[in-house]
Backbone as JSON Lines, residues from 0, in Angstrom:
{"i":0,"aa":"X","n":[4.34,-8.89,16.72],"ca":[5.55,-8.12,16.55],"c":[5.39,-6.7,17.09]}
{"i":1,"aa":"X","n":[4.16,-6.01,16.69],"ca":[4.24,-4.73,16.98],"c":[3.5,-4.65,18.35]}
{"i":2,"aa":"X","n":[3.38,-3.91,19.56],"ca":[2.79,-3.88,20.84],"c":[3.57,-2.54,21.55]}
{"i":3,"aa":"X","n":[2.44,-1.71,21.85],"ca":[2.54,-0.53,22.61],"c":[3.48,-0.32,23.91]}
{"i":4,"aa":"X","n":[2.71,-2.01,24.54],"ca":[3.74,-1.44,25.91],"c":[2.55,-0.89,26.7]}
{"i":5,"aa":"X","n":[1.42,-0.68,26.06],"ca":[0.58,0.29,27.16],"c":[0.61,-1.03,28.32]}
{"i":6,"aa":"X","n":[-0.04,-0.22,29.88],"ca":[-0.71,-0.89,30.99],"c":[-1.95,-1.14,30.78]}
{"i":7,"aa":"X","n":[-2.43,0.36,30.16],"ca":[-4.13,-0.08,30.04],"c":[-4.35,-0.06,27.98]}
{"i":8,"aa":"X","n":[-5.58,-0.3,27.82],"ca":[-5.71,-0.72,26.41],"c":[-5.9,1.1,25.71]}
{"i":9,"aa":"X","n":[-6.25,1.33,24.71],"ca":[-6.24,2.63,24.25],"c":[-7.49,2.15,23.11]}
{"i":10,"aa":"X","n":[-8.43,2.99,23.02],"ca":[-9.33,3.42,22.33],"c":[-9.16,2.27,21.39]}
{"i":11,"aa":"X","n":[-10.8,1.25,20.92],"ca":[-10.84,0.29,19.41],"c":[-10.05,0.89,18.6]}
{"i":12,"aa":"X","n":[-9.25,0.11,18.01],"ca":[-8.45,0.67,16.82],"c":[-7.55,1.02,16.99]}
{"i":13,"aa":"X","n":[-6.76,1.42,18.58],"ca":[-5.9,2.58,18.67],"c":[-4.69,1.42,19.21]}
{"i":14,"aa":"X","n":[-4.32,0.73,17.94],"ca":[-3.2,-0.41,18.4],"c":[-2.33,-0.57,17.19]}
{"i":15,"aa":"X","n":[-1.04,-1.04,17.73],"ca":[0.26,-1.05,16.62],"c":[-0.69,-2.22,15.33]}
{"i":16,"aa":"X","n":[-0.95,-3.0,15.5],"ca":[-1.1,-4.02,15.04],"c":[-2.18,-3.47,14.0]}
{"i":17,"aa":"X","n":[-2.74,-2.58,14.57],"ca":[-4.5,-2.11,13.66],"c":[-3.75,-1.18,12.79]}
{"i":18,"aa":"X","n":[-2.69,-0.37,13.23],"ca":[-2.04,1.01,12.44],"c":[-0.98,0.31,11.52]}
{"i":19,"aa":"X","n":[-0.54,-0.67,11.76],"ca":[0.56,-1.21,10.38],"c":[-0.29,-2.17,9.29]}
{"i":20,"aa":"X","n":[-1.35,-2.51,9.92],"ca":[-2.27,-3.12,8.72],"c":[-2.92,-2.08,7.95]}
{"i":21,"aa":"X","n":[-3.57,-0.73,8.67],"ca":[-4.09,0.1,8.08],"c":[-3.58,0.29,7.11]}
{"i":22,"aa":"X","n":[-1.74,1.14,7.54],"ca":[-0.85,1.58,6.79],"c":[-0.38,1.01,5.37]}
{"i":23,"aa":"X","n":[-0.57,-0.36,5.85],"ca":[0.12,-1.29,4.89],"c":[-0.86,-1.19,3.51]}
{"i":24,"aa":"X","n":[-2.41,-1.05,3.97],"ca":[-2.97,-1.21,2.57],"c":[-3.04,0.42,1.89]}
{"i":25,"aa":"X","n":[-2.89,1.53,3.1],"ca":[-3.66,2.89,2.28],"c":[-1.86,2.45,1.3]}
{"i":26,"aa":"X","n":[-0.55,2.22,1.72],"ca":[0.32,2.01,1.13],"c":[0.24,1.58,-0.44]}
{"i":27,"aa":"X","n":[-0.71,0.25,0.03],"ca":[-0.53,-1.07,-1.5],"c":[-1.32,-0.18,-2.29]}
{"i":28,"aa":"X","n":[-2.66,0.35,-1.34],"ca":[-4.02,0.95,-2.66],"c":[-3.1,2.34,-3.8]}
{"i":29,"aa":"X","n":[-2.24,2.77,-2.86],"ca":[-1.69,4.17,-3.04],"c":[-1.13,3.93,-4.55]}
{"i":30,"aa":"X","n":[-0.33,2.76,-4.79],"ca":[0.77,2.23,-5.48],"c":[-0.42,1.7,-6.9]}
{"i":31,"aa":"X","n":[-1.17,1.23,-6.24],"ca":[-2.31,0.47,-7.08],"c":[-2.8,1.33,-8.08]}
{"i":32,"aa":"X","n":[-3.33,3.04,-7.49],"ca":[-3.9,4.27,-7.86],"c":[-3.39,4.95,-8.72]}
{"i":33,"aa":"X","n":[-1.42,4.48,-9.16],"ca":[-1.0,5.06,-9.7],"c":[-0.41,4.11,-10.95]}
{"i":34,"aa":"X","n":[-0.58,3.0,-10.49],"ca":[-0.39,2.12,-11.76],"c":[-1.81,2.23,-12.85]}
{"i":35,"aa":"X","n":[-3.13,2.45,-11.91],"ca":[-4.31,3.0,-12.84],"c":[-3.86,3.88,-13.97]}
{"i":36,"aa":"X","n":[-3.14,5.2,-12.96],"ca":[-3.44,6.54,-14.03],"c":[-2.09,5.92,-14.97]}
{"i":37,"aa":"X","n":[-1.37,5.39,-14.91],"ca":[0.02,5.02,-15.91],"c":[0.05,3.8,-15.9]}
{"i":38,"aa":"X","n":[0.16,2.66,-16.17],"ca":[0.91,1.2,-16.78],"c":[2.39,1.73,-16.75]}
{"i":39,"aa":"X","n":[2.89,2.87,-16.95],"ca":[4.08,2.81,-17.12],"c":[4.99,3.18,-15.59]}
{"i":40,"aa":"X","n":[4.28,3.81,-14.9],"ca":[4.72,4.28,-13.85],"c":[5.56,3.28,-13.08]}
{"i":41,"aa":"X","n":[6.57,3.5,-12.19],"ca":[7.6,2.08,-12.28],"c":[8.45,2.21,-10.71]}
{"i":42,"aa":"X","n":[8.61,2.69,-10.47],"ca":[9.65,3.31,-9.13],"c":[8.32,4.24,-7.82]}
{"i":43,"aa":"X","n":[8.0,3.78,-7.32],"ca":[7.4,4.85,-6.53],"c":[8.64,6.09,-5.81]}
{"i":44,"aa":"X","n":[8.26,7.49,-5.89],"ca":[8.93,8.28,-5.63],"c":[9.51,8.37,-4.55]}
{"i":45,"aa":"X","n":[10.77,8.97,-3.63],"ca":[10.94,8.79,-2.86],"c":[9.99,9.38,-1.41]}
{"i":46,"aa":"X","n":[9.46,10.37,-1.99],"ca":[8.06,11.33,-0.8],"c":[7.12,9.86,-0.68]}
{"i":47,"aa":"X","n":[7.12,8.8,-1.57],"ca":[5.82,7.8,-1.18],"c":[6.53,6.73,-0.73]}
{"i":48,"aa":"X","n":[7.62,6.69,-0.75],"ca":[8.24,5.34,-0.12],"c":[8.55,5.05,1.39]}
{"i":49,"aa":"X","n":[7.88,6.48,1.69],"ca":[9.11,6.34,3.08],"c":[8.04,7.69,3.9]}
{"i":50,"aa":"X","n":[7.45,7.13,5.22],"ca":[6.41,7.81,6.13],"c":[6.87,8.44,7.3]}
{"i":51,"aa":"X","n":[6.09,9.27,8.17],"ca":[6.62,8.8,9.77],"c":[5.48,9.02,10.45]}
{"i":52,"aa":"X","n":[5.43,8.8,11.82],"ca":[5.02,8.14,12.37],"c":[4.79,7.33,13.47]}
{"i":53,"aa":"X","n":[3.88,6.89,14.12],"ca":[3.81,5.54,14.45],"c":[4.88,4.58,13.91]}
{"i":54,"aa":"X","n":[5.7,4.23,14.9],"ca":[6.89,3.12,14.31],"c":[5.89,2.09,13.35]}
{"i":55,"aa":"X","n":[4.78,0.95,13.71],"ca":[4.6,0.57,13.17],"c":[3.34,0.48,11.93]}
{"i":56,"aa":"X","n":[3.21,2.19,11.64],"ca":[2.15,2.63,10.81],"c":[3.28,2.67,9.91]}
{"i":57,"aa":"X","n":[4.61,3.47,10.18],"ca":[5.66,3.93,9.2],"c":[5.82,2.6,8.07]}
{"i":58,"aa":"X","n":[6.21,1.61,8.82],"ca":[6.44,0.29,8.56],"c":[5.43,0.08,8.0]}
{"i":59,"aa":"X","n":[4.1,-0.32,7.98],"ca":[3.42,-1.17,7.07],"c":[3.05,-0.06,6.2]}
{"i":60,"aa":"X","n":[3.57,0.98,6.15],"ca":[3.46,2.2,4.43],"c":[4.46,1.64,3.72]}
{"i":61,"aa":"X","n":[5.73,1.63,4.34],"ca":[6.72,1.07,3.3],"c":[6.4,0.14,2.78]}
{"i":62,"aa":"X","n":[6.32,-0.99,3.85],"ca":[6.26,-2.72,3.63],"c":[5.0,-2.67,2.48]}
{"i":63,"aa":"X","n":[3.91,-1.66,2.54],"ca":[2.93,-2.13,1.49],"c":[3.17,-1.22,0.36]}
{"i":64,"aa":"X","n":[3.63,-0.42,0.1],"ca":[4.24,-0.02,-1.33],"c":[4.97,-0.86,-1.68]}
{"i":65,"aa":"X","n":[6.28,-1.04,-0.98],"ca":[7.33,-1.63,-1.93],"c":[6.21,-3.05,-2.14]}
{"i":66,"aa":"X","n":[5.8,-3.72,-1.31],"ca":[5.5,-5.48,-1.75],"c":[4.27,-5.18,-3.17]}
{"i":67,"aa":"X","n":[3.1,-3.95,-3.22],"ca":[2.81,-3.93,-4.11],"c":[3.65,-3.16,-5.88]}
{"i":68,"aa":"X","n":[4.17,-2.73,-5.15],"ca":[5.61,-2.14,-6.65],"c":[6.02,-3.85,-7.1]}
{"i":69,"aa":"X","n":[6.66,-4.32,-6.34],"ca":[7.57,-5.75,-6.7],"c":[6.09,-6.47,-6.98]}
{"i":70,"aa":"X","n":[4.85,-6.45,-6.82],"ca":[4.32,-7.89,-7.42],"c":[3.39,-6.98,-8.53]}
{"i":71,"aa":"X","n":[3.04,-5.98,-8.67],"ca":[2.47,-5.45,-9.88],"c":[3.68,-5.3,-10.73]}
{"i":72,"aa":"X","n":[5.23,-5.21,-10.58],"ca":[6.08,-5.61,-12.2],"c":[5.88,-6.57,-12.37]}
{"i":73,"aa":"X","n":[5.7,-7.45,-11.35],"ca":[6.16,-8.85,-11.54],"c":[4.75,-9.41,-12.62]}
{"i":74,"aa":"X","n":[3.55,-8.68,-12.09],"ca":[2.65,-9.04,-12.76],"c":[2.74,-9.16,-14.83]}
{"i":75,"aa":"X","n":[3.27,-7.35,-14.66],"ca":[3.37,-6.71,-16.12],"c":[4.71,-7.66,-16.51]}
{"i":76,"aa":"X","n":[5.44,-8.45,-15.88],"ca":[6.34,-8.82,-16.89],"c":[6.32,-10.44,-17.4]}
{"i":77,"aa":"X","n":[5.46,-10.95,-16.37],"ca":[4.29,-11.9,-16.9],"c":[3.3,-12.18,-17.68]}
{"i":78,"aa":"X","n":[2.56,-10.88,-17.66],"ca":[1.44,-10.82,-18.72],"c":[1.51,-9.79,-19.36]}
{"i":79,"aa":"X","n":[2.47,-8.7,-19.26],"ca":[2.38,-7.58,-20.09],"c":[1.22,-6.07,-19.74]}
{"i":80,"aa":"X","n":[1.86,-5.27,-20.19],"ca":[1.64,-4.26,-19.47],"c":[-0.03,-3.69,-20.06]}
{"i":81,"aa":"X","n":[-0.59,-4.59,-21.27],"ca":[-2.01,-4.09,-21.54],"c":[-2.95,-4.83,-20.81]}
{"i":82,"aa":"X","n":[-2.52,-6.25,-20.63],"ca":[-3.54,-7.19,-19.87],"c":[-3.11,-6.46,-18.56]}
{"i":83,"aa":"X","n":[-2.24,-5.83,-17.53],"ca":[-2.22,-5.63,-16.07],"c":[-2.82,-4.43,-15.85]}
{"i":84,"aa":"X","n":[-2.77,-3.49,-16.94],"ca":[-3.5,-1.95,-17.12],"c":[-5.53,-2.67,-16.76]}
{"i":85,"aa":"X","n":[-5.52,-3.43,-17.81],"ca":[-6.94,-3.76,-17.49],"c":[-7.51,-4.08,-16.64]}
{"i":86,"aa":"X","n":[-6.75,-5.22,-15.91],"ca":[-6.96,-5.62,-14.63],"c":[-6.8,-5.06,-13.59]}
{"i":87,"aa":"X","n":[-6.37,-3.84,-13.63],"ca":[-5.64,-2.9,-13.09],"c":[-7.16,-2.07,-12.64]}
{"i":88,"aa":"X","n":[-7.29,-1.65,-14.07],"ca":[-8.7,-0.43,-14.23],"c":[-9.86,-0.84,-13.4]}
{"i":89,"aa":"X","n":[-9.8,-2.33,-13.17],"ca":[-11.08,-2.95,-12.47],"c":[-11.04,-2.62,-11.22]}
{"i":90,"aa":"X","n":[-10.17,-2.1,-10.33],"ca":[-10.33,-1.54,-9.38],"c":[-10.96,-0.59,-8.86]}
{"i":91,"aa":"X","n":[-10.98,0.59,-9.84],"ca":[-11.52,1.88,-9.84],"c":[-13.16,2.26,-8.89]}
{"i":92,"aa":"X","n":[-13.72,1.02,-9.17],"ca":[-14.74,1.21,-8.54],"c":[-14.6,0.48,-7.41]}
{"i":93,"aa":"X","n":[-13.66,-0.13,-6.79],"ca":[-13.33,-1.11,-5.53],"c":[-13.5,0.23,-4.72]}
{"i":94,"aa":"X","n":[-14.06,-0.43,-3.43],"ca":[-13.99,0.57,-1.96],"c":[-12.75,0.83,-1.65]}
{"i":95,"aa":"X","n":[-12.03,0.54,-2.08],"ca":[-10.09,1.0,-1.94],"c":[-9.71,2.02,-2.16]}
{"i":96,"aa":"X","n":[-10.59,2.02,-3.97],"ca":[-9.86,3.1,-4.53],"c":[-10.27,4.4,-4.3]}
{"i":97,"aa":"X","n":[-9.05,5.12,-3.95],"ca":[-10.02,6.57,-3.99],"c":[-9.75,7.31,-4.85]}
{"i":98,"aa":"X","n":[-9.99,7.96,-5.78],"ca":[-9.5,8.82,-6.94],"c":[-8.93,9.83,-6.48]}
């Protein structure tokens, strides 16, 4: 979906495809980081919903907040918001998280 258009290639890494995956997780971890410090936290704000950018860095910030917002409620309204806090906390030491 995503493609530069370049003629010649640009620097490892330096591709739509590498920058909307990037985007997409510093996005999900971002969302993740803040369900840590709150269980209650619920709406990501509008300053975190929405990037710019790289067309398709912009895109996989959104695309990975909102998809982690919609499946961490979905989680808490499944199992409730003390079992998803916990499971939640186990991240903290994941290479993701950054405090």
């Amino acid at each position: 979906m995503w493609t530069s258009g370049r003629a010649t290639p640009g620097p490892p890494g330096d591709n739509d495809l590498q920058r909307y995956v990037d985007a997409y997780e510093r996005g999900w971890w971002t969302v993740v980081q803040e369900y840590v410090k709150s269980i209650d936290y619920y709406r990501p704000p509008l300053d975190l919903r929405t990037s710019s950018g790289w067309p398709a860095a912009t895109y996989g910030w959104e695309r990975g907040v909102g998809d982690a917002s919609i499946r961490i409620k979905r989680l808490i309204d499944a199992f409730g918001k003390q079992k998803v806090s916990a499971y939640l906390s186990e991240f903290k030491d994941s290479v993701w998280f950054e405090p």
